[in-house]
ROMI-434357 format. One record per residue (C-alpha): residue in one letter; x, z, y. Coordinates in pm, whole numbers, plus 50000, padded with zeros to 5 digits. Layout:
N
AXZY...
***
This chain:
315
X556985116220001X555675086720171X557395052120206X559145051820459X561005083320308X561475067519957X563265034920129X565425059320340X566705072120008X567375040519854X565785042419530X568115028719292X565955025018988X567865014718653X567175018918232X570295042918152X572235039417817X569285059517644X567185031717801X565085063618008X563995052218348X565365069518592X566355073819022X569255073919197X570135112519253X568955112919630X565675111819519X563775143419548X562545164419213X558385151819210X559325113819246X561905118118969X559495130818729X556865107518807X559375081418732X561285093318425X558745076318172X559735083517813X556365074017644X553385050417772X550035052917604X548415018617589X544675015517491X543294985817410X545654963917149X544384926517184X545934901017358X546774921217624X546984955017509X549704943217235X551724924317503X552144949917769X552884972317483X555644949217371X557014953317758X557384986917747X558724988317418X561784963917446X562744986517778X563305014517517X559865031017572X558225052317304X554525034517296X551205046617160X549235014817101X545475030017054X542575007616902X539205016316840X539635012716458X542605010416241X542184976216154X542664961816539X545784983416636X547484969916324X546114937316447X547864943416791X550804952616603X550664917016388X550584901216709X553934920616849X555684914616548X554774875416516X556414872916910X559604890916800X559684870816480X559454841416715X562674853016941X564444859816610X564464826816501X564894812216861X568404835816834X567334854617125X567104888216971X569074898216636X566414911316324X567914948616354X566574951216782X562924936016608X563314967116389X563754988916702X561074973716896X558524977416645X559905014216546X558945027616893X555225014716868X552975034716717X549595015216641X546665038216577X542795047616612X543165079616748X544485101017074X546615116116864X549645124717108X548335110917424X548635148417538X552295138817618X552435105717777X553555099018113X551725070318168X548235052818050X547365018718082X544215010118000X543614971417865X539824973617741X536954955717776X536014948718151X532574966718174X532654995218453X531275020418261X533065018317918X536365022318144X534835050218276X534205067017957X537905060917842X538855076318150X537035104618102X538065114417773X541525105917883X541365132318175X540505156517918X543585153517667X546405139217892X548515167118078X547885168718454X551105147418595X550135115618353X549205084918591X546435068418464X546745029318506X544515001218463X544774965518343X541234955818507X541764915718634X538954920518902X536804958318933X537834980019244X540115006219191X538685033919368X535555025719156X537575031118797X539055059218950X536535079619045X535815091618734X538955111518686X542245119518872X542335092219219X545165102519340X546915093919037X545395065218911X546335027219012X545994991818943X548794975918724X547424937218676X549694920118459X548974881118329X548954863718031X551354860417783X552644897617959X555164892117778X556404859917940X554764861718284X556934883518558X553964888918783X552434919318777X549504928819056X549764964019185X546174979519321X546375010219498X542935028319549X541465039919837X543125075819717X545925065219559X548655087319588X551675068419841X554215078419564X551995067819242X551915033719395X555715032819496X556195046019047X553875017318963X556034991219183X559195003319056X557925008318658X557014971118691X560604967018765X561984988918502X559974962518240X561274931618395X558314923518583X557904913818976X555374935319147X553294925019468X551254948419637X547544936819677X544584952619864X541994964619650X539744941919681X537564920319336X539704896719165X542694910319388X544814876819511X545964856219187X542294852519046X540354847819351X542494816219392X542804808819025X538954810118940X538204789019250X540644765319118X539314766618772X535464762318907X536924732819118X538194715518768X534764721718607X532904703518849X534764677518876X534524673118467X530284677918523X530364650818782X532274625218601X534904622418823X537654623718557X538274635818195X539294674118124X542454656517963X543374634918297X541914665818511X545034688218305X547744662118353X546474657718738X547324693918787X550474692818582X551624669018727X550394670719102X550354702919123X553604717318953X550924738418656X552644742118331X549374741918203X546104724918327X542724742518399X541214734118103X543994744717870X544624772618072X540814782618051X540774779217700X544164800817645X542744831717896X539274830817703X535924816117848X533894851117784X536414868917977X536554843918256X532584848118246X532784886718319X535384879818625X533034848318740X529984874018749X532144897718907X533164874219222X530074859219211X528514894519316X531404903319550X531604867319700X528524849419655X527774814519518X531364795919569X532554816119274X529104812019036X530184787218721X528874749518698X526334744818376X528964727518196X530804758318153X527534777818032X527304754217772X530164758317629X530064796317642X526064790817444X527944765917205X530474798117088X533614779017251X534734799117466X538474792917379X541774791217158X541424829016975X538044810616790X539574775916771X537674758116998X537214757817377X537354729717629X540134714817332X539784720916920X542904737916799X543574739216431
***
């Protein structure tokens, strides 16, 4: 069913009292199954990994948080339980819904049940060919009507996906902290099912989040402006023109940026700016290669707040 049929049914998507996505009855039997997502396999548990976990879970999702060691998924579990520790004492959850957010996440090492997710979103390192792997071994173990979903901030779609399933697979780009930031990027590629795209639009929904289509294209819309942006702030520091802290407070308070480039830089990472600077670089050419102020800092080993030093020091 295309789109123009699924808006002539009206989807009426809404989290029941057993907290089970579901459509409004009109809706005809494949886009209710695609949409009826009881359990999510997640793979990757860092920063990201753990937060989009965290999404899932508070919508009443069953999650399988997968590391590659023990030691990191309870890691990305740590990191769950130090936000919802964080909302209890803010009085915005009670202690007893923490408990049921972290019972329906299972942190482990292992594919162990991945055979009977509905969904996978992948939140790994972003190097082409260890996605592909993952997807590969995914195709293998995950039954055939599991949508396969990746995190990737700036590599094609259509080139993750054509290691396994195309027509299922699609971009879900969410931003960081995913679990504070509504925005969440949805990459269809070039054969993306019409209906896998329309279940990743309204599962972004389902979690609280505010989808946007975007073209697959690199770096999609919110980092091709963001990492110009970002370069921008860096040359201006390398020239003199102004200091990182007055360059922040310009944009925070020019611009309407809760944060400025340089904290923000620091709080996304510098390596994993790097990778998406290479990426555009390739795709777009020199606008998007990085000053040498920012190389140095990536040779110096600050590339940001998760080491305690970046642009700023942090305790």
């Amino acid at each position: 069913m295309g789109k123009q049929a699924l808006d002539a049914a009206r989807i009426k998507l809404y989290v029941n009292e057993k907290f089970k996505i579901c459509f409004d009855e009109s809706i005809q039997p494949m886009e209710r199954e695609m949409s009826d997502v009881k359990q999510v396999g997640v793979v990757g548990a860092g920063m990201m990994g753990a937060e989009i976990a965290l999404c899932c879970a508070k919508t009443g999702m069953d999650v399988i948080m997968k590391e590659i060691n023990q030691e990191l998924a309870d890691k990305g579990l740590q990191t769950i339980d130090k936000i919802l520790s964080k909302a209890v004492a803010k009085g915005k959850i009670e202690e007893a819904t923490k408990g049921e957010i972290l019972g329906r996440i299972k942190a482990t090492d292992s594919f162990d049940g991945f055979e009977s997710v509905d969904l996978v979103v992948e939140a790994i390192l972003e190097v082409v060919d260890i996605k592909h792997t993952l997807f590969k071994e995914l195709d293998a173990i995950c039954k055939p009507e599991c949508i396969f979903a990746s995190n990737t901030s700036s590599i094609s779609i259509t080139k993750l996906a054509s290691v396994a399933r195309p027509e299922r697979f699609v971009g879900l780009h969410f931003f960081s902290p995913a679990s504070v930031m509504k925005l969440v990027e949805v990459i269809p590629g070039l054969l993306t099912d019409s209906d896998v795209v329309a279940f990743g639009m309204d599962f972004c929904r389902a979690i609280g989040k505010e989808p946007v289509k975007v073209k697959n294209v690199e770096g999609f819309v919110v980092n091709r402006i963001l990492l110009a942006l970002l370069n921008e702030a860096y040359r201006l520091l390398d020239e003199g023109v102004a200091t990182k802290e007055d360059i922040d407070t310009a944009c925070r308070l020019g611009l309407g940026h809760p944060v400025g480039p340089f904290r923000l830089s620091d709080n996304v990472s510098l390596d994993l700016l790097d990778k998406v600077h290479t990426i555009l670089t390739e795709a777009y050419g020199e606008r998007f290669k990085v000053p040498g102020i920012f190389r140095e800092h990536m040779d110096a080993g600050r590339i940001g707040r998760k080491v305690g030093r970046g642009w700023y020091d942090y305790d």
